[in-house]
C-alpha positions in Angstrom: 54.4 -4.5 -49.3 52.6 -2.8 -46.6 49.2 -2.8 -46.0 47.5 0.5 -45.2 44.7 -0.5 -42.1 41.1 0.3 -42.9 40.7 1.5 -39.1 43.3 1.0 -36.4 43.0 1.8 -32.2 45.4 1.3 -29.6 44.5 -1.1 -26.5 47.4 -1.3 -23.8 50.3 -3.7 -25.6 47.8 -3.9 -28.2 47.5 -2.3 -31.9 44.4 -3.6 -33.5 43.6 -3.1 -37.3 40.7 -3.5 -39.8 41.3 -4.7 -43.1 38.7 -4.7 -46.3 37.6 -7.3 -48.5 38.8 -5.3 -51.2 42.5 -5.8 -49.0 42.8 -9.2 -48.2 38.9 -10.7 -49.9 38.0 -11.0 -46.4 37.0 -8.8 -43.3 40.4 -9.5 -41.4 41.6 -8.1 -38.1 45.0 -8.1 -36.8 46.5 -7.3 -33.6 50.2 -6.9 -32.8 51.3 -7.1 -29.1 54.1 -4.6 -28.4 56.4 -6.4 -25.8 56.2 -9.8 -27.9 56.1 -8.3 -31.2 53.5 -11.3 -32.4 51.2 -10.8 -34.6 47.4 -12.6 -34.7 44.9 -12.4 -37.3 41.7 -13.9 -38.1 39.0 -13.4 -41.1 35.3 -13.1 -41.0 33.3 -14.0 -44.3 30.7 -12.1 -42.7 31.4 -9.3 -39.9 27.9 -9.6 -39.2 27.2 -12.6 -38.1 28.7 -15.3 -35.6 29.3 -17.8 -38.4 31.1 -20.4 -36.4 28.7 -20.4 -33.5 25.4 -20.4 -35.7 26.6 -24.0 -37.8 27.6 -24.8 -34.4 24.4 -24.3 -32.3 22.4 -25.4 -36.1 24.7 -28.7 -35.6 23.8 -29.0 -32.0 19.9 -28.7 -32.6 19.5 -31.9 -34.2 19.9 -33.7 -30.8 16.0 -32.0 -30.1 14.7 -30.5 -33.3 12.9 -33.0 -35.8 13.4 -30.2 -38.9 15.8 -30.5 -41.9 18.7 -28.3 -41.5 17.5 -25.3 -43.7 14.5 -25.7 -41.2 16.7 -25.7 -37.8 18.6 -22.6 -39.8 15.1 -20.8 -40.8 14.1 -21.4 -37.0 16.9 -19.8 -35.7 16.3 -17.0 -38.0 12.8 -16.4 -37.3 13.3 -16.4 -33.7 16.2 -14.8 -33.3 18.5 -17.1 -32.0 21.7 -15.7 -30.2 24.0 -18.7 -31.1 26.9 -18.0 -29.1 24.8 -17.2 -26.0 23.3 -20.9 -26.6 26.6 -22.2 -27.0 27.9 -21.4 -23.7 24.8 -21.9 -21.9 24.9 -26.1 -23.3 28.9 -25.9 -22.7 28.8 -24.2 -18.8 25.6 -25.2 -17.8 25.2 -28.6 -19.4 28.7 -29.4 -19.9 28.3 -30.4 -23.5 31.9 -29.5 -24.3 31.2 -31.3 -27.8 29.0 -28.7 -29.6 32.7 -26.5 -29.4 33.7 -29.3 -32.2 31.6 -27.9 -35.0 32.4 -24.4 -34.6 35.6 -23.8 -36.3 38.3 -21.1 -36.6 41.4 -20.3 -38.2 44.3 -18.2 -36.0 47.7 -16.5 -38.4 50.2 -16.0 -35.7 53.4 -14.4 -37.1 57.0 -13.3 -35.3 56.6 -16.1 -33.4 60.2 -18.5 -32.4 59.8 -21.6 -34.8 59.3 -23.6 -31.2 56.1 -22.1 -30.9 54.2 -23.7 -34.1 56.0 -26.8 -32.5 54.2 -26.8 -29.1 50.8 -25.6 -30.2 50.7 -28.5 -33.0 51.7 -31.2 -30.3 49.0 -29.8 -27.9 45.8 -29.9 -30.3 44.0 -33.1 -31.0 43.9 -32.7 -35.2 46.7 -30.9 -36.6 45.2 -28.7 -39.4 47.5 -25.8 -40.6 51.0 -24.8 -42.2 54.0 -23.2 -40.9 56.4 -21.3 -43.1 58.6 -23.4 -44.6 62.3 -23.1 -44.1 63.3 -24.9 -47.6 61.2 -22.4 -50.1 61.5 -19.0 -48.0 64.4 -17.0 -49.0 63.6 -14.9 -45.3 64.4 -17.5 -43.4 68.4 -16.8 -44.6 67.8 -13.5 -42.5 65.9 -14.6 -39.5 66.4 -13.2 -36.0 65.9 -14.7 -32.9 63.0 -14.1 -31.1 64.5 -11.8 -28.0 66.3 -13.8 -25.0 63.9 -11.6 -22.4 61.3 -13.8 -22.9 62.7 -16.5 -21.6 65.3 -15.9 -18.9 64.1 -13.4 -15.4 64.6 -9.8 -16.4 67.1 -10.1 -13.5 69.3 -12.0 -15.0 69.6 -10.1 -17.7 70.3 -7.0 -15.7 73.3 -8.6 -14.0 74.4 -10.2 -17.3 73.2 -7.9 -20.1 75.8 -9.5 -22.6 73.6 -12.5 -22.7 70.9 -11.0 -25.4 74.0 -10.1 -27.1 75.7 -13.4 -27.2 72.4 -14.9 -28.0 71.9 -13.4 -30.7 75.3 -13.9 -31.8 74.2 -17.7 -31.8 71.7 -16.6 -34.8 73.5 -14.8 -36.7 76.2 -17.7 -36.6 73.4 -19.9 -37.4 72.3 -18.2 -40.7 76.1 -17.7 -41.2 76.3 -21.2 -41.2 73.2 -21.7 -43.0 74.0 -19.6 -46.4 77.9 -20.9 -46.3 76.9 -24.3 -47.0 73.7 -24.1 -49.5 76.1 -23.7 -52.1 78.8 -26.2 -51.9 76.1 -28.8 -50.7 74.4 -28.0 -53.8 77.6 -28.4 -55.7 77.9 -31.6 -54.5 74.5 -32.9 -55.2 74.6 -31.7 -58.7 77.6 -33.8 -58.9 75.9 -36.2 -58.0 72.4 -36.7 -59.3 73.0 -34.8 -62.5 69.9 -33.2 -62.6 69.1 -33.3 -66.6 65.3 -30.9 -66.0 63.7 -27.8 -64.5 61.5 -30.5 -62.0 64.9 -32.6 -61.3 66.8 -29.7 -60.4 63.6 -28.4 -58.2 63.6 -31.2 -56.3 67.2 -31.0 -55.7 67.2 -27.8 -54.3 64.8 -28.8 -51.9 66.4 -31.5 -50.5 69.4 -29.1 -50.4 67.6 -26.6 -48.0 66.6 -29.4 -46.2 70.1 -30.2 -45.2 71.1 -26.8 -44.6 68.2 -25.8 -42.6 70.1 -28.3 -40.0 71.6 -24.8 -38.5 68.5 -22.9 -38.4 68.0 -22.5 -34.6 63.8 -23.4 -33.1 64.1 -19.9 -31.6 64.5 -18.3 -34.9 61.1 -16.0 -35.7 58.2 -17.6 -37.9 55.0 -17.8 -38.7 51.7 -20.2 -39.3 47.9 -20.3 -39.7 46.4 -22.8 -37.6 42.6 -24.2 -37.9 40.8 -26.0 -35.1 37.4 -26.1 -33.6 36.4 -23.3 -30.6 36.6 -25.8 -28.2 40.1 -27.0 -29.5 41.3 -23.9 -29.2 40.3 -23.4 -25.8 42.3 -26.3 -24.8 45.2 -25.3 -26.8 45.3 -21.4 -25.4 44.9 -23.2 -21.6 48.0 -25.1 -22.4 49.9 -21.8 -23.5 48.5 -19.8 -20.1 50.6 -22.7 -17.9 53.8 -23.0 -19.8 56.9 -22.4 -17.6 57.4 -19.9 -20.6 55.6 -16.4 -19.8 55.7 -15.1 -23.7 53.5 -18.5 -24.2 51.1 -17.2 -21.8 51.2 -14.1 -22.9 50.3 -15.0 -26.7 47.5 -17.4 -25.3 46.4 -14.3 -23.5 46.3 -12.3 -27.3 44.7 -14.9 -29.0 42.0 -14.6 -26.3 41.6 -11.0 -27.3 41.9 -11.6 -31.1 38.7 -14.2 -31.3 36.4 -12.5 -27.9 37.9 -8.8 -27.5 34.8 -6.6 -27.3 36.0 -3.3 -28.0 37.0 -4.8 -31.3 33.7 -5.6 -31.9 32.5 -2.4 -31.2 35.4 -0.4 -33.0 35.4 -2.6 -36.3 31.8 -3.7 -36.2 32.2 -7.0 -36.6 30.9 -10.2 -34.6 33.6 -13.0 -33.2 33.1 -16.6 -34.7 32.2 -17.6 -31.1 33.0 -16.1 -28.0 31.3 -17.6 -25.7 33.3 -20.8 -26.2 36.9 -19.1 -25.9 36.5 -16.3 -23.4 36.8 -17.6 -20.4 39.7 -20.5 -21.3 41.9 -20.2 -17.8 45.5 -21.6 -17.4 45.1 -25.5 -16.9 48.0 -26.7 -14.9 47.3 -30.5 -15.5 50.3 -31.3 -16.9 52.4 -29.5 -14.6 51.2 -30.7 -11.1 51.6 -34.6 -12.8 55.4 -33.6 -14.3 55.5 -32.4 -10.6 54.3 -35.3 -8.7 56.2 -37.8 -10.9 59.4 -35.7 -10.2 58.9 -36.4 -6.7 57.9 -40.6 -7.4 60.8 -40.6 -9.7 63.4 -39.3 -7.2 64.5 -42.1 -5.2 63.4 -45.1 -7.2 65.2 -44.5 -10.5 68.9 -44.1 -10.5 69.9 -42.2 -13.2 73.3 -40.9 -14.3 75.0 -37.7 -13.2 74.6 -37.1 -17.3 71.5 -38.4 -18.1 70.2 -36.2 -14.8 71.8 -32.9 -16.6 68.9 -30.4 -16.9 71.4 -28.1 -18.3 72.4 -27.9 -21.5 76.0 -26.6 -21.2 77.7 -28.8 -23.6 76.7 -30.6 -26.8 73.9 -33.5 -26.7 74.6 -36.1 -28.8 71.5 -37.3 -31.0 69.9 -40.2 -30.0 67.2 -41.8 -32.6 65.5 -45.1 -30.9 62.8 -47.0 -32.6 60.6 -47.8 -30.0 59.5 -51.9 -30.2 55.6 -52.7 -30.5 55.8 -54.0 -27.6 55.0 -51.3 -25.8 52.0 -50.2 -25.3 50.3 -46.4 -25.7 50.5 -46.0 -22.1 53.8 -47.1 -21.3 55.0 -44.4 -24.5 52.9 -41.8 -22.4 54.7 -42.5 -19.4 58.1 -42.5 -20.5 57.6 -39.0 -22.6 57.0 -37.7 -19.0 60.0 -39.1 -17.9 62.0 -38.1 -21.0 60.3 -34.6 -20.0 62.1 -34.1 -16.5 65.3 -35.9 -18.0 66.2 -35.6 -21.3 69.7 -37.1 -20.9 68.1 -40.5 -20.2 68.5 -43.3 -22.4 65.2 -44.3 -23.8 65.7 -48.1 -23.9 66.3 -47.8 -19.7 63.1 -45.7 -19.6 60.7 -48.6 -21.0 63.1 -50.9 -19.3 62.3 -49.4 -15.7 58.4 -49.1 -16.4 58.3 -52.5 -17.8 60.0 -53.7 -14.2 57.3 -51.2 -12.3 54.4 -53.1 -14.3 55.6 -56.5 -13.1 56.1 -55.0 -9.3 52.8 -53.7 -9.3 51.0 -57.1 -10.4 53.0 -58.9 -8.1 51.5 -56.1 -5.5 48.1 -56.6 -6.7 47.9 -60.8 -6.9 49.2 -60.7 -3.0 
């Protein structure tokens, strides 16, 4: 089914659209970037006013005011309190980054590569939202891969334009795979557990698509909603701008647009759940500048393999499940995922082993 837009405009890479209660029970606006083919969406239970930001800044004002909350609410009311205005004052001013916490929004991001839902639900600090699933969606037996110019220099793939095609090959080899064996797997698991009713036979299914969905490929197109607070958000979409991936950057840079755009505002007449908090979110490089500094550290005082070193991926990796002993503590499992991230050949057990040995070199450096 396709949904006919209440209003629509053009902005650059960008097709906005309105749709009516009567549509989707909510106000909703959508915007599809053209280059990415993403789509984001958000809903409004009332166009009219900041919701988020006003239970926000109403949250925040029990730190001063000595009123009931319908009486902090009637106050705002009465006065005419801009909430969003008095949001980013107390967050850029004050640096009260925790006010962000109460004012809460959900983001539907579709056409994204199933890696995508991955990386934004290890970045946020609560994860609250759903991906499609690959088990009950009959689509995901048809699912392209999200376009190999998004990831590899655009020179690249003008010296070896056969690459998007034998990428793509990849997926449709994948879903290949992925429909040949649903049925015989099936077979088998009917021969086995003798499913006697409609709930047994369910559940059988399910646990057959979860074995077949084994040759679905992460860069195969999906979608999610995803709910956090404004300032969540923030951090999440300032994770995205820095990725070494630029279509990550470029969908932080959308949702941006979707939850602070002002010409939307103007062209739908609506209010964003809270600007003030979101709009100026820049790329934070963090993580980057410490992968890159312990790169450096890492060089000539661990000696890993010519394997475990391989940053390439031109032959199969083997699987490698370790249970990690208690032992260890939080920090030590920090520090080794960095590792892990610069070499992902390495063997996890001489990871913890080589931090362990640093530990006990650094407190003999420290007691002399």
């Amino acid at each position: 089914m396709t949904l006919r837009a209440y209003r629509r405009f053009d902005d650059g890479n960008y097709n906005w659209a309105l749709y009516s209660p009567k549509q989707t029970g909510l106000w909703t606006v959508s915007m599809q970037d053209s280059n990415t083919g993403v789509i984001a969406s958000t809903s409004y239970a009332n166009r009219n006013v900041r919701a988020a930001a006003h239970s926000a800044w109403a949250g925040a004002r029990h730190s001063r005011a000595p009123g009931t909350g319908p009486e902090i609410m009637n106050e705002m009311g009465t006065r005419g309190v801009n909430p969003d205005e008095k949001l980013d004052e107390m967050f850029r001013t004050y640096g009260h980054a925790s006010v962000g916490d109460m004012a809460r929004i959900m983001v539907h991001l579709d056409n994204v590569p199933m890696h995508f839902p991955f990386a934004v639900f290890n970045a946020s600090a609560v994860n609250s939202g759903q991906e499609k699933s690959t088990r009950y969606q009959r689509k995901f037996g048809g699912a392209v891969l999200h376009d190999l110019k998004h990831y590899l220099p655009e020179e690249v793939l003008r010296e070896h334009p056969e690459f998007e095609r034998e990428y793509q090959d990849l997926g449709r080899l994948s879903l290949d795979l992925f429909n040949q064996f649903r049925g015989p797997i099936t077979n088998e698991f009917v021969k086995f557990y003798k499913p006697s009713n409609d709930k047994e036979k369910a559940s059988l299914d399910s646990r057959v698509l979860d074995c077949v969905r084994f040759f679905l490929l992460t860069g195969q197109c999906s979608g999610f909603a995803f709910e956090t607070s404004a300032r969540d958000w923030s951090r999440v979409i300032s994770y995205l701008k820095a990725s070494s991936f630029e279509v990550y950057g470029e969908i932080g840079e959308q949702i941006t647009q979707l939850l602070t755009n002002e010409e939307a505002e103007k062209r739908f007449e609506i209010k964003h759940q809270a600007p003030g908090l979101i709009k100026h979110t820049e790329a934070d490089n963090t993580v980057n500048l410490n992968l890159e500094k312990l790169g450096r550290y890492l060089s000539d005082k661990f000696n890993f393999t010519k394997s475990e070193r391989a940053n390439n991926f031109g032959s199969l990796v083997e699987p490698n499940v370790v249970v990690i002993p208690r032992a260890y503590s939080e920090g030590e499992r920090v520090a080794a995922q960095y590792i892990l991230t610069l070499y992902p050949g390495a063997k996890v057990n001489s990871v913890f082993e080589f931090l362990r040995d640093m530990i006990i070199i650094m407190k003999c450096l420290w007691e002399k």
